[in-house]
N, CA, C and O atoms as CSV, one atom per row, in Angstrom:
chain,resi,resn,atom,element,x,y,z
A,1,UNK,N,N,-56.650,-11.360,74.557
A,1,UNK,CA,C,-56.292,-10.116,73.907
A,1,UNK,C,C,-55.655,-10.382,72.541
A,1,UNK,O,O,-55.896,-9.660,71.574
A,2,UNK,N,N,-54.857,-11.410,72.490
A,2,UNK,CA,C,-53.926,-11.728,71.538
A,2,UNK,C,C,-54.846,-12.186,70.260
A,2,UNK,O,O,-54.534,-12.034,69.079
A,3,UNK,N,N,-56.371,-12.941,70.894
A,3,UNK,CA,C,-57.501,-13.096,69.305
A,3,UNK,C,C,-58.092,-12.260,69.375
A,3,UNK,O,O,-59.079,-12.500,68.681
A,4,UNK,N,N,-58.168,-11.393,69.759
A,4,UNK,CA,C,-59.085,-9.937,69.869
A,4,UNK,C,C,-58.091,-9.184,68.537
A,4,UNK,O,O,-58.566,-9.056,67.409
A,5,UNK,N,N,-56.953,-8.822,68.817
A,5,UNK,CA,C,-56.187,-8.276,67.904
A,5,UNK,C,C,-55.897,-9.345,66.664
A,5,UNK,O,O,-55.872,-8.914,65.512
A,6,UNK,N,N,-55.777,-10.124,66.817
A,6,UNK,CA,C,-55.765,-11.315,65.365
A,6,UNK,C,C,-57.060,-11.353,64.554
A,6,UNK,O,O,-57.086,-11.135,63.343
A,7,UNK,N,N,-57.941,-11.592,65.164
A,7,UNK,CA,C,-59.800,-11.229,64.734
A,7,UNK,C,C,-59.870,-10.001,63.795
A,7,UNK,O,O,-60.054,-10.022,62.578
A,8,UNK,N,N,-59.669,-8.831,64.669
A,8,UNK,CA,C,-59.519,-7.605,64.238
A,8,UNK,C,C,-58.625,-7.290,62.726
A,8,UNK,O,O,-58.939,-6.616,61.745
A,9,UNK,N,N,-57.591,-7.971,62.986
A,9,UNK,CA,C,-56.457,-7.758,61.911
A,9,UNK,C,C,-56.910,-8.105,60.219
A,9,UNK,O,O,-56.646,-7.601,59.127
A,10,UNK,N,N,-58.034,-9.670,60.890
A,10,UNK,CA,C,-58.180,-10.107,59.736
A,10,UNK,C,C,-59.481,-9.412,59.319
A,10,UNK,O,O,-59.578,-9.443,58.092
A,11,UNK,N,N,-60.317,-8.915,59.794
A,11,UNK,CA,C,-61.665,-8.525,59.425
A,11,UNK,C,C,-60.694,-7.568,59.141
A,11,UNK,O,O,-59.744,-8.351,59.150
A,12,UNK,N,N,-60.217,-6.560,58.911
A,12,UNK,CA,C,-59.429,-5.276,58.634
A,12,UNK,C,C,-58.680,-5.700,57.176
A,12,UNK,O,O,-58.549,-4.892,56.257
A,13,UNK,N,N,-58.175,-7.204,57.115
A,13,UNK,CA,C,-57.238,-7.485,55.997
A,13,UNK,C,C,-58.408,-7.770,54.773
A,13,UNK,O,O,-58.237,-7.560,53.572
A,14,UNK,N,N,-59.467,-8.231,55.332
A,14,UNK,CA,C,-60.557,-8.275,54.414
A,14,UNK,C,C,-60.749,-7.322,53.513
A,14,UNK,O,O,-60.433,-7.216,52.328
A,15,UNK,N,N,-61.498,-6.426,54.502
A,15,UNK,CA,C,-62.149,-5.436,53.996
A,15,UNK,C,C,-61.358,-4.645,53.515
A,15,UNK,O,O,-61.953,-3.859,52.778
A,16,UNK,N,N,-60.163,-4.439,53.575
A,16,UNK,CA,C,-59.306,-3.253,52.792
A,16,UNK,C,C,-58.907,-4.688,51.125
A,16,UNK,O,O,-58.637,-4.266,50.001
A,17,UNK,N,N,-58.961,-5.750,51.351
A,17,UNK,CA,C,-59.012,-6.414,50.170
A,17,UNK,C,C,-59.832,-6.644,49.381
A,17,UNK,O,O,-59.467,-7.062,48.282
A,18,UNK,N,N,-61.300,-6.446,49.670
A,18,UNK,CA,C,-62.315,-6.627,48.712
A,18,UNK,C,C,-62.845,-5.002,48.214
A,18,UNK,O,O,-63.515,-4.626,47.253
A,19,UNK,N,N,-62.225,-4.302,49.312
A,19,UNK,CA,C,-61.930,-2.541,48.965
A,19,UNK,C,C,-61.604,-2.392,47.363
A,19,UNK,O,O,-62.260,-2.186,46.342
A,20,UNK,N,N,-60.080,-2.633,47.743
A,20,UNK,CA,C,-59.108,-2.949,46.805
A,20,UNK,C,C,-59.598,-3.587,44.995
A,20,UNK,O,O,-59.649,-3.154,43.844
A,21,UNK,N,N,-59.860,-4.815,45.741
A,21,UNK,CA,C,-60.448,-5.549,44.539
A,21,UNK,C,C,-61.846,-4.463,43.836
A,21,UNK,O,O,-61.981,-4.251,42.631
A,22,UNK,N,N,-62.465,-4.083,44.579
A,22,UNK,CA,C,-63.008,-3.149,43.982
A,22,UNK,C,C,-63.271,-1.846,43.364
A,22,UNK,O,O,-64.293,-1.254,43.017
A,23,UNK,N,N,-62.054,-1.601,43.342
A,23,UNK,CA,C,-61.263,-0.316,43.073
A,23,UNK,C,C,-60.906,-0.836,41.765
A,23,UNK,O,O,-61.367,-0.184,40.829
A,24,UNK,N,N,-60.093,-1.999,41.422
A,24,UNK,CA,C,-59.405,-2.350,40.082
A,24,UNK,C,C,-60.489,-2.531,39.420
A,24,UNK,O,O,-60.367,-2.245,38.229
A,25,UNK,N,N,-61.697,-2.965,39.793
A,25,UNK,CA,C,-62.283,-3.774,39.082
A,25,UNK,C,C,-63.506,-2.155,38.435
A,25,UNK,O,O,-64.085,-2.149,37.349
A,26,UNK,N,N,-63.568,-1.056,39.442
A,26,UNK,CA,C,-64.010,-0.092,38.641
A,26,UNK,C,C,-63.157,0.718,37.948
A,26,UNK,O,O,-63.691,1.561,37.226
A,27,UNK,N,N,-61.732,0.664,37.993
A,27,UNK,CA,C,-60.879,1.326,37.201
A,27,UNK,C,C,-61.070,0.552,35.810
A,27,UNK,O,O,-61.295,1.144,34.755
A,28,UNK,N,N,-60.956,-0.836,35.930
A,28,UNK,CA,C,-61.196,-1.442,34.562
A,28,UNK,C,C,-62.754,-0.775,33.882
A,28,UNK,O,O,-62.690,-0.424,32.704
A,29,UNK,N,N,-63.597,-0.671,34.331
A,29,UNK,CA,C,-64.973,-0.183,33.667
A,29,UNK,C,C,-64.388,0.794,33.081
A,29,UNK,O,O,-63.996,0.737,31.915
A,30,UNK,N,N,-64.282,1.685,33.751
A,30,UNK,CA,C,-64.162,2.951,34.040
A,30,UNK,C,C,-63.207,3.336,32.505
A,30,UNK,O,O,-63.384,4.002,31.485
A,31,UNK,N,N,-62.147,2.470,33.089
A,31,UNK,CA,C,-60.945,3.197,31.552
A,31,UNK,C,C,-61.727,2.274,30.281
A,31,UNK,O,O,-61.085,2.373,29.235
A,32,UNK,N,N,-62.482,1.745,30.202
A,32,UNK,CA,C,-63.214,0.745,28.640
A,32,UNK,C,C,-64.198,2.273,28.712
A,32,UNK,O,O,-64.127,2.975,27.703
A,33,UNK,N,N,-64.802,2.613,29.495
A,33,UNK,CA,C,-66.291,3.698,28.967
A,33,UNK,C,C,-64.945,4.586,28.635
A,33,UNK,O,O,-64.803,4.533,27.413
A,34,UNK,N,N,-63.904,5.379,29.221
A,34,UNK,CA,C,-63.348,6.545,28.939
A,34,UNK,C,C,-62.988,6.441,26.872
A,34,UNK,O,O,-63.291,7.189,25.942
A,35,UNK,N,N,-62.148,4.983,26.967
A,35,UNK,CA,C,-62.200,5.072,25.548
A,35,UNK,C,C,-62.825,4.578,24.787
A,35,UNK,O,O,-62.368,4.311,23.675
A,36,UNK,N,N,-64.283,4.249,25.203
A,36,UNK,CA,C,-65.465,4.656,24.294
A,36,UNK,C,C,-65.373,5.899,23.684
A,36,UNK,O,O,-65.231,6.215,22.503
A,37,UNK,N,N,-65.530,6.851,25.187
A,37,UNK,CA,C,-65.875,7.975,25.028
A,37,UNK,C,C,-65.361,8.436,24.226
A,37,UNK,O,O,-66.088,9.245,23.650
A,38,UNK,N,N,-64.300,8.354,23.781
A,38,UNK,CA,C,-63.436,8.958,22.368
A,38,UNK,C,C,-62.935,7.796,21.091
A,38,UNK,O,O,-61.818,7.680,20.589
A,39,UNK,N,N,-64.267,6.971,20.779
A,39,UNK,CA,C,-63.918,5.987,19.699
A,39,UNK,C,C,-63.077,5.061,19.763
A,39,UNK,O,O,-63.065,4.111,18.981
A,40,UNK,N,N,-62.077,5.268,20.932
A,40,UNK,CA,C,-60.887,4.354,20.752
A,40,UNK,C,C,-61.163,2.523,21.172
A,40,UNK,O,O,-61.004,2.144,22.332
A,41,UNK,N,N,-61.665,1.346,19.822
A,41,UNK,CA,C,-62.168,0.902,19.954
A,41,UNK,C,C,-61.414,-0.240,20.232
A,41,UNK,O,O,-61.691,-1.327,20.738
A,42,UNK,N,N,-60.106,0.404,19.653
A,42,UNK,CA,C,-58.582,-0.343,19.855
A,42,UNK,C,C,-58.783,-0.848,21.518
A,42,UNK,O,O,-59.216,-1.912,21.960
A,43,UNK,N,N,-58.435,0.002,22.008
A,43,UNK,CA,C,-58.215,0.138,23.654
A,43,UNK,C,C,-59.047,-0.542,24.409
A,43,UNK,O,O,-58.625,-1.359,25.228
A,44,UNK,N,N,-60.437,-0.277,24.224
A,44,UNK,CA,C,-61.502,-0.536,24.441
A,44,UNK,C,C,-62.030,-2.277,24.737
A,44,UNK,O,O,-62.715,-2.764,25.636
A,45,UNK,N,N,-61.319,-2.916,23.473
A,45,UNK,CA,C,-61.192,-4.091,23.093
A,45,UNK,C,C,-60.223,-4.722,24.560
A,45,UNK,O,O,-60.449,-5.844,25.013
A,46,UNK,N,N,-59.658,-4.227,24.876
A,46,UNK,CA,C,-58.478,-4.611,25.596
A,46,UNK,C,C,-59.279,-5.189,26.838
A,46,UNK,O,O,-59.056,-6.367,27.116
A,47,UNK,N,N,-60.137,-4.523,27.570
A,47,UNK,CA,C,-60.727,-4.576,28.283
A,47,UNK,C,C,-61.619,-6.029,28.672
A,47,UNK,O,O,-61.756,-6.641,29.731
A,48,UNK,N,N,-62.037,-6.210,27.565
A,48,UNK,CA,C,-62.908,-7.031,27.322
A,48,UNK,C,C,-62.280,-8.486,27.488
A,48,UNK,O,O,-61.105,-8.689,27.180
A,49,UNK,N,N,-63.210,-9.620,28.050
A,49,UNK,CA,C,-62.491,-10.951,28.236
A,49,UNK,C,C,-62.175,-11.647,27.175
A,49,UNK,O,O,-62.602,-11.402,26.047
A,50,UNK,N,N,-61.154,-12.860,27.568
A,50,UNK,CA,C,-61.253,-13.361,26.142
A,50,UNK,C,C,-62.003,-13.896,25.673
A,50,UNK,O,O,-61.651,-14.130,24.517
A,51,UNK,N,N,-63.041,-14.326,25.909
A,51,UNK,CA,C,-64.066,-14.780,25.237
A,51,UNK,C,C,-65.057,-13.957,24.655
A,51,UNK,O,O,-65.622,-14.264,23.605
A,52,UNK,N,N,-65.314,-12.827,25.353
A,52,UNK,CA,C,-65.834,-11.733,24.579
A,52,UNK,C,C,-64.833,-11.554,22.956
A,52,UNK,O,O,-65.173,-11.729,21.786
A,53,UNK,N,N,-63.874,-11.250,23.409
A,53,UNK,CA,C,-62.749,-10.930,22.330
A,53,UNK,C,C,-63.152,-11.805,21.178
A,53,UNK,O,O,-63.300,-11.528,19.988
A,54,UNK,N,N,-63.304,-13.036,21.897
A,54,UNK,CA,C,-63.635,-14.389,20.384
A,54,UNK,C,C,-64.925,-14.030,20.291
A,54,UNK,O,O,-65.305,-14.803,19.411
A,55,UNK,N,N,-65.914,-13.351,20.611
A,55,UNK,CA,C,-67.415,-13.390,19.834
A,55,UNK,C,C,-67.323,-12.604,19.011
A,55,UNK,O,O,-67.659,-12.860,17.854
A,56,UNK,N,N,-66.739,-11.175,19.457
A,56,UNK,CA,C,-66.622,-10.403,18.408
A,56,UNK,C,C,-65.321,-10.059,17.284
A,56,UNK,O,O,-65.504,-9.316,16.319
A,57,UNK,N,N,-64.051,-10.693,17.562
A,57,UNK,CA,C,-63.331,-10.924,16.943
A,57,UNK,C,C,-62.267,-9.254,16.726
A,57,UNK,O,O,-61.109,-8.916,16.966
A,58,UNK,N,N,-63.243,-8.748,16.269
A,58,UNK,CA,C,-62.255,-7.346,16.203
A,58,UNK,C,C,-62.775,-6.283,16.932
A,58,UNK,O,O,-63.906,-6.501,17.366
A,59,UNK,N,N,-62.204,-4.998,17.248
A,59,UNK,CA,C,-61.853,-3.726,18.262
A,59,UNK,C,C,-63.479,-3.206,17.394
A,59,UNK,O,O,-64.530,-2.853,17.927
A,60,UNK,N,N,-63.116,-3.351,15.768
A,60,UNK,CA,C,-64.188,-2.706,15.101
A,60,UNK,C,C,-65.822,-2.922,15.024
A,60,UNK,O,O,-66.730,-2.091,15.012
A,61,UNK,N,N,-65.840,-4.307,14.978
A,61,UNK,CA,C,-67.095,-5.239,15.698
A,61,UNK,C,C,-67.439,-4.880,16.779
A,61,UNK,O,O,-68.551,-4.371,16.925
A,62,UNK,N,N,-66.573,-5.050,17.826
A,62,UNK,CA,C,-67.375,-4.991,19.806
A,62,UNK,C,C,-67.383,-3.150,19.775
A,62,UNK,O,O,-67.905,-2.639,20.766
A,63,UNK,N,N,-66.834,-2.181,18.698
A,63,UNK,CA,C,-67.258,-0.772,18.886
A,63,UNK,C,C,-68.934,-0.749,18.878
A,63,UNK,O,O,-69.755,-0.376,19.717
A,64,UNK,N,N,-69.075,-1.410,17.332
A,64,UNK,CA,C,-70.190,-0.985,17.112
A,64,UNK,C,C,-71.147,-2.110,17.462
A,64,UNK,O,O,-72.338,-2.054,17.158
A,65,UNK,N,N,-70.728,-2.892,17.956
A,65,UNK,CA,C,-72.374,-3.715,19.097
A,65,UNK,C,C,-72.394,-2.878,20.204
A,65,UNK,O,O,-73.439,-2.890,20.854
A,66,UNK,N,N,-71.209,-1.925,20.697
A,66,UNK,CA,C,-71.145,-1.138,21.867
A,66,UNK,C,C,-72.048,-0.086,21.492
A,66,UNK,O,O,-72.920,0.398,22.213
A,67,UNK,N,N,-71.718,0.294,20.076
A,67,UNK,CA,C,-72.701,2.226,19.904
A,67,UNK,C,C,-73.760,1.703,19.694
A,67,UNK,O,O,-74.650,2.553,19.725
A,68,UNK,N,N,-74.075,0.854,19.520
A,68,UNK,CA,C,-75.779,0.088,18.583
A,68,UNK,C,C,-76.532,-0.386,20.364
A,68,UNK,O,O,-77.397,0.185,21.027
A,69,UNK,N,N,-75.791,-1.538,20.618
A,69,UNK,CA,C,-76.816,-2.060,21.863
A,69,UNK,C,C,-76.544,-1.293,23.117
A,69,UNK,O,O,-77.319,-1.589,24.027
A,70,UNK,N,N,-75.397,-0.129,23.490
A,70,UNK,CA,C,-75.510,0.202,24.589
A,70,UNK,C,C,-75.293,1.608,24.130
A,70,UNK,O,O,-74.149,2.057,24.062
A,71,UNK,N,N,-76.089,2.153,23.888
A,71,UNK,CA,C,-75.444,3.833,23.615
A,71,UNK,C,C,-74.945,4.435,24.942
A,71,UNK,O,O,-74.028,5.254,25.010
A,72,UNK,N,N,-75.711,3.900,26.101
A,72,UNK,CA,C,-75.287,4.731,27.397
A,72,UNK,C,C,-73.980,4.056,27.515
A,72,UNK,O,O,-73.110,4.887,27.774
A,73,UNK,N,N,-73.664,3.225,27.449
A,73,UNK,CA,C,-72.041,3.233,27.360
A,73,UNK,C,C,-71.124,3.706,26.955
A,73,UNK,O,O,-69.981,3.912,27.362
A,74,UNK,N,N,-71.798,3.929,25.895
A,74,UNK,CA,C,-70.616,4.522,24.438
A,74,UNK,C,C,-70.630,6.168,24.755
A,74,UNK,O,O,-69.672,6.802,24.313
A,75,UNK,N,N,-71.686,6.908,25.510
A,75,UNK,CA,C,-71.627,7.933,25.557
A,75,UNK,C,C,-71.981,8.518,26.517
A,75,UNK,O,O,-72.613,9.525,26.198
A,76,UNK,N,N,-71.836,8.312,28.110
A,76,UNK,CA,C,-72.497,8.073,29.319
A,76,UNK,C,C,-72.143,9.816,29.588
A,76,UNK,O,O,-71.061,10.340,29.323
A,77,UNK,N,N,-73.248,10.464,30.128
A,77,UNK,CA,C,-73.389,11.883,30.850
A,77,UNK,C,C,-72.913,11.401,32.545
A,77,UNK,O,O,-72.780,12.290,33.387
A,78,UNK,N,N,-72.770,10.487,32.775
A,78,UNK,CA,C,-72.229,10.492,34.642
A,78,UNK,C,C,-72.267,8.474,34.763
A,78,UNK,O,O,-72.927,7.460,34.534
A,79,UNK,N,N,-71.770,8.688,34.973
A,79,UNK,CA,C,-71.213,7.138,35.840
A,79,UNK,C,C,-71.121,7.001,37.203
A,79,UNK,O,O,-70.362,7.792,37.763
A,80,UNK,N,N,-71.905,5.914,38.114
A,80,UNK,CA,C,-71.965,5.535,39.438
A,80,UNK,C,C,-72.182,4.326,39.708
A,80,UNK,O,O,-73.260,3.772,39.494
A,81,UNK,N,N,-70.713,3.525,40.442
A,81,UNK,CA,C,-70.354,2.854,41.029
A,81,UNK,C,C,-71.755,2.244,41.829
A,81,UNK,O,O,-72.511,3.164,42.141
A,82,UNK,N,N,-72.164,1.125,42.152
A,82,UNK,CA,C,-73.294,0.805,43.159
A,82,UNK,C,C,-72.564,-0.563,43.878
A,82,UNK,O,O,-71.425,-0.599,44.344
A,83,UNK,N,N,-73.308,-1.396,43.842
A,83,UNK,CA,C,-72.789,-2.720,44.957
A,83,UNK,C,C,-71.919,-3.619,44.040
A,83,UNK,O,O,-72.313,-3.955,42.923
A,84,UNK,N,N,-70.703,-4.001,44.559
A,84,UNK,CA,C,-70.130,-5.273,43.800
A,84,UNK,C,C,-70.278,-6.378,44.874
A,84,UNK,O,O,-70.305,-6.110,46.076
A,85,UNK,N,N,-70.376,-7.673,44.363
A,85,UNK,CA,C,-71.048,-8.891,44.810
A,85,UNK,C,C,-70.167,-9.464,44.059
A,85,UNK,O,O,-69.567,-9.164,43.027
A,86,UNK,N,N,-70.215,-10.822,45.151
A,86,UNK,CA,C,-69.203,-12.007,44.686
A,86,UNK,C,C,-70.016,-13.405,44.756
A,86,UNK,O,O,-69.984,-14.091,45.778
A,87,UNK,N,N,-70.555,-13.683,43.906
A,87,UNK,CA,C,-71.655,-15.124,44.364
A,87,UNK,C,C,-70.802,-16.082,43.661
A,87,UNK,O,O,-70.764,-16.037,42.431
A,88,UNK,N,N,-69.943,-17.156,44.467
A,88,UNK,CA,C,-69.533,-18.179,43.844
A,88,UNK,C,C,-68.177,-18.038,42.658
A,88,UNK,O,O,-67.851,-18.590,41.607
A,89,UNK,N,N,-67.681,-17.006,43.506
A,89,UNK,CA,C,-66.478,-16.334,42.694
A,89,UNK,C,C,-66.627,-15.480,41.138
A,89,UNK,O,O,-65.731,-15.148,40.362
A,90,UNK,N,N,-68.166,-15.277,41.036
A,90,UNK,CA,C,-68.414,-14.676,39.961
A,90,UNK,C,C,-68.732,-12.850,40.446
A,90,UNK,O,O,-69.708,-12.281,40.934
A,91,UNK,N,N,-67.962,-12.591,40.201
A,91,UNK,CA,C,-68.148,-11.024,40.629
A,91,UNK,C,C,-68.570,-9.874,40.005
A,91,UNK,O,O,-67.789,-9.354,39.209
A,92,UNK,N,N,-70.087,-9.159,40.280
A,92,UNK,CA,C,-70.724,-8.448,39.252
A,92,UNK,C,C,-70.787,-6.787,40.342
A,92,UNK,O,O,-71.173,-6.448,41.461
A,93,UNK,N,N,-70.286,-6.310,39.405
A,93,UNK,CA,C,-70.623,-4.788,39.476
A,93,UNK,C,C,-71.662,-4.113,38.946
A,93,UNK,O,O,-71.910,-4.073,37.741
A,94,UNK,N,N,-72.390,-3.485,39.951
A,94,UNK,CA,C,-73.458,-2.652,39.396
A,94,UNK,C,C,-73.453,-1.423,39.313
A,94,UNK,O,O,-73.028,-0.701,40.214
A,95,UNK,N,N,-73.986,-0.948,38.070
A,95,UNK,CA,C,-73.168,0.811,37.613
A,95,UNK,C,C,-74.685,1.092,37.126
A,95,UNK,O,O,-75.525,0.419,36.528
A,96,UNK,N,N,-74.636,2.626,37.751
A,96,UNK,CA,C,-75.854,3.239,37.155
A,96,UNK,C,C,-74.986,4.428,36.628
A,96,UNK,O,O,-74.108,5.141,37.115
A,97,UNK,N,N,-75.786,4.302,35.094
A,97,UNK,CA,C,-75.109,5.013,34.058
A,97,UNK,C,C,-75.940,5.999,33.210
A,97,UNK,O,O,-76.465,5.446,32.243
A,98,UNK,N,N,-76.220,7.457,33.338
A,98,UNK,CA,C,-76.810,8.378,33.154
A,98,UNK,C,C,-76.484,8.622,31.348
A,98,UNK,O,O,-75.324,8.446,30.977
A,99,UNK,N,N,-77.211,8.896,30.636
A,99,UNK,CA,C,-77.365,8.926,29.675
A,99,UNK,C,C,-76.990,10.363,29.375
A,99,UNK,O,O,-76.972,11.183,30.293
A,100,UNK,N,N,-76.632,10.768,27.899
A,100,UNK,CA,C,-77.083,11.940,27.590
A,100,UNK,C,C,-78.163,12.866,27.602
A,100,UNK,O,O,-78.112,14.072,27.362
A,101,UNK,N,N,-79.003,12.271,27.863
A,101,UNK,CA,C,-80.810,12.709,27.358
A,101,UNK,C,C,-81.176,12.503,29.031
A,101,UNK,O,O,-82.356,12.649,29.348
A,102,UNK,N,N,-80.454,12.260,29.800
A,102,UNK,CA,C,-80.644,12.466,31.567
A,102,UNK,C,C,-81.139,11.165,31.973
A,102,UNK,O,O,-81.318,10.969,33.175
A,103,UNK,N,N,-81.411,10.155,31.044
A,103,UNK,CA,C,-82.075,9.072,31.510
A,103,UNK,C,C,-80.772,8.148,32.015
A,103,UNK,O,O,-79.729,7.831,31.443
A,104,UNK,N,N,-81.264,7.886,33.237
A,104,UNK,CA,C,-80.233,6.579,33.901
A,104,UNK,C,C,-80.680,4.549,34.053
A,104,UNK,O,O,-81.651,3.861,34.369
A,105,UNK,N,N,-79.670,4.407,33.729
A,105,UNK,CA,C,-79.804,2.882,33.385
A,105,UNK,C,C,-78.903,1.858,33.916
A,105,UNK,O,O,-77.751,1.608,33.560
A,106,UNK,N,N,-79.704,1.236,34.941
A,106,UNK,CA,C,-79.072,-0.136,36.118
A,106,UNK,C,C,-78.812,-1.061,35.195
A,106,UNK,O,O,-79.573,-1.718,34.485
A,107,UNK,N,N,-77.076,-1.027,35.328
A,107,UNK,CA,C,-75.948,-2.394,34.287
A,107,UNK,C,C,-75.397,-2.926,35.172
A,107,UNK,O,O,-75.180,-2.290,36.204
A,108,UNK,N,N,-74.863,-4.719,34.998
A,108,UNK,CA,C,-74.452,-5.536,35.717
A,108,UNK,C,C,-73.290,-5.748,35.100
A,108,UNK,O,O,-73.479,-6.126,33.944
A,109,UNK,N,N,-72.141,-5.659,35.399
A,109,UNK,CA,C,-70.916,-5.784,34.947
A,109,UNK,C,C,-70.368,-7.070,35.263
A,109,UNK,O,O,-69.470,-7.147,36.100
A,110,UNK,N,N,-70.919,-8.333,34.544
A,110,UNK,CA,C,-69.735,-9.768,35.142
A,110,UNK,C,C,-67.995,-9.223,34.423
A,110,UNK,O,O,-67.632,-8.831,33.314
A,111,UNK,N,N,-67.112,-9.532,36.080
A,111,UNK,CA,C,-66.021,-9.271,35.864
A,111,UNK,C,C,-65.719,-11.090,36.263
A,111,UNK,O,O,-66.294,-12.040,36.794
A,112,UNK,N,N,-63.731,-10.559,35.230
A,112,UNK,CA,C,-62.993,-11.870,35.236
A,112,UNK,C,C,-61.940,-11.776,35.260
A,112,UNK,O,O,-61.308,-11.165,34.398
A,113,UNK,N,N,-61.404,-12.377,36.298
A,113,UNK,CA,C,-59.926,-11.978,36.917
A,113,UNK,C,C,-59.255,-13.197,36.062
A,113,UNK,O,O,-59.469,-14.397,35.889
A,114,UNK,N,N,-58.303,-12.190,35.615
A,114,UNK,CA,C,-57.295,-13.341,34.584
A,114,UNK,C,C,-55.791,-12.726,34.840
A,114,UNK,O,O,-55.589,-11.723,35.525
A,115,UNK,N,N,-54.715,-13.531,34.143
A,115,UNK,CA,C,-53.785,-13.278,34.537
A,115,UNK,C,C,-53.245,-11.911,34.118
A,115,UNK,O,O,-52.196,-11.365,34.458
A,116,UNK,N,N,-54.274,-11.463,33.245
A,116,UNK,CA,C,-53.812,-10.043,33.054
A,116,UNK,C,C,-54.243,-9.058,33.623
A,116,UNK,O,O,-54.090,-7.946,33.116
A,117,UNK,N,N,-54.939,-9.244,34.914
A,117,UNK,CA,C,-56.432,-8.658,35.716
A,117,UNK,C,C,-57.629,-8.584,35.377
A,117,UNK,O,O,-57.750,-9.466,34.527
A,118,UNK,N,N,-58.772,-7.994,35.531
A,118,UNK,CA,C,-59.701,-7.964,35.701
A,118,UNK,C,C,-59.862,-7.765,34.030
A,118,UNK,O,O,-59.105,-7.242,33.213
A,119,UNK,N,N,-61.178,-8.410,33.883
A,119,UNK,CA,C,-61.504,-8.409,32.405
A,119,UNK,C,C,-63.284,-8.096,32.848
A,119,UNK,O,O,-63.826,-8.321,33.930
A,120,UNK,N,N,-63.915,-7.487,31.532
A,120,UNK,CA,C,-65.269,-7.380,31.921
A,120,UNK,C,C,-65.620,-8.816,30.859
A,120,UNK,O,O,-65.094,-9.056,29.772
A,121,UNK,N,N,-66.499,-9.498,31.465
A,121,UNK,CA,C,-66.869,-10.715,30.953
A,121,UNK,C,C,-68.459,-10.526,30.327
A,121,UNK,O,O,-69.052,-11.461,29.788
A,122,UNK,N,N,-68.944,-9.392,30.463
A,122,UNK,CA,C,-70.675,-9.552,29.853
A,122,UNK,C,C,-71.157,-7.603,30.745
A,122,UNK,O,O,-70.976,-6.740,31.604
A,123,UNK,N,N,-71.542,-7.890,30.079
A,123,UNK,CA,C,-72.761,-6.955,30.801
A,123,UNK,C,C,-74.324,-7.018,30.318
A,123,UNK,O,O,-74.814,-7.318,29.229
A,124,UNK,N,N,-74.899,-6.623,31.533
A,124,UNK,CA,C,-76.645,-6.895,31.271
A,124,UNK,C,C,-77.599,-5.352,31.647
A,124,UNK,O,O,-77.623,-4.736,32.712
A,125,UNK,N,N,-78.152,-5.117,30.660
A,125,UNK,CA,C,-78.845,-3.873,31.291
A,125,UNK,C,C,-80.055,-4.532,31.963
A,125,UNK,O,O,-80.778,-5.346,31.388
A,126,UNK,N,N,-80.237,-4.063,33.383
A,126,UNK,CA,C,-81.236,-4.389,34.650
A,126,UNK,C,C,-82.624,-4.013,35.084
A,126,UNK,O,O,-83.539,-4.374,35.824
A,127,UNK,N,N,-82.215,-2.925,34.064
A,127,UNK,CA,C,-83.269,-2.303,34.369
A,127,UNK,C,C,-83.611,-0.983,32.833
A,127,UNK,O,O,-82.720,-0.607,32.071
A,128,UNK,N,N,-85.055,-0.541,32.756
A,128,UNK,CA,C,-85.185,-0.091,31.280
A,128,UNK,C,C,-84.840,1.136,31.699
A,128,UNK,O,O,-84.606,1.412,32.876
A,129,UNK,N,N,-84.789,2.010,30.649
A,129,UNK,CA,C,-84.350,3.688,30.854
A,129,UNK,C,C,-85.765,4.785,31.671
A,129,UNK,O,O,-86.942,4.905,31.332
A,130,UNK,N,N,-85.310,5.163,32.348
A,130,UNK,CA,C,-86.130,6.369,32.972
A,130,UNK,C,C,-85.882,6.283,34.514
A,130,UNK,O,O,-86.790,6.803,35.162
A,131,UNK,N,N,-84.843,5.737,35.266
A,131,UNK,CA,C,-84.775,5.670,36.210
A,131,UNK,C,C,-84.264,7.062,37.055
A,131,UNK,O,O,-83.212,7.701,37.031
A,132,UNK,N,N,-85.704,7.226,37.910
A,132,UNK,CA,C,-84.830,8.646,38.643
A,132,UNK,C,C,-83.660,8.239,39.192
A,132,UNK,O,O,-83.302,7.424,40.042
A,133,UNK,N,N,-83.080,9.171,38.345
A,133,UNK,CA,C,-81.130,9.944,38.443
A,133,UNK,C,C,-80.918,10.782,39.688
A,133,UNK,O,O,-79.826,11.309,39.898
């Protein structure tokens, strides 16, 4: 009885932890698209890993590779959460992200847990635009 309830405890400590972890890790998306959504490229920047930070160097740079190569980012009509995966401690979130113009588009979010939390480390669009929404 006593590994029945220990078993239990830990499959329970799991799953409310990779819950968890996945909760921060879409709050981080989540607040980088919000201040897209209103230019703030300052903020935006914050988000981003440091190594991203060193490619593009300034808030003003990673805005506009953001409005240029991802417009559905910069200006997303609906946002949805899909599977996060952990292969080898590299952990990618997948977001289907509805466009203005209704078209939706499968993005891979590599995240990077640093000492300041979760950082987005890359993203890849997965798939081309026209995906029934």
């Amino acid at each position: 009885m006593r590994a029945l309830f220990l078993t239990f405890a830990l499959v329970v400590g799991f799953a409310f932890g990779a819950k968890a972890q996945g909760n921060d890790i879409q709050n981080v998306i989540g607040n980088q698209i919000e201040a897209f959504k209103v230019d703030d490229f300052d903020k935006a920047f914050t988000f981003a890993s440091p190594s991203i930070q060193g490619i593009f160097r300034t808030p003003e740079n990673f805005g506009r590779m953001v409005a240029q190569g991802y417009p559905m980012v910069w200006r997303p009509a609906d946002v949805e959460y899909l599977d996060l995966t952990d292969e080898a401690g590299v952990y990618r979130q997948k977001v289907m992200i509805t466009d203005e113009s209704g078209r939706a588009h499968l993005l891979e979010y590599r995240m990077l847990e640093t000492d300041n939390g979760w950082k987005i480390n890359g993203v890849q669009i997965l798939e081309a635009a026209g995906i029934a929404a």
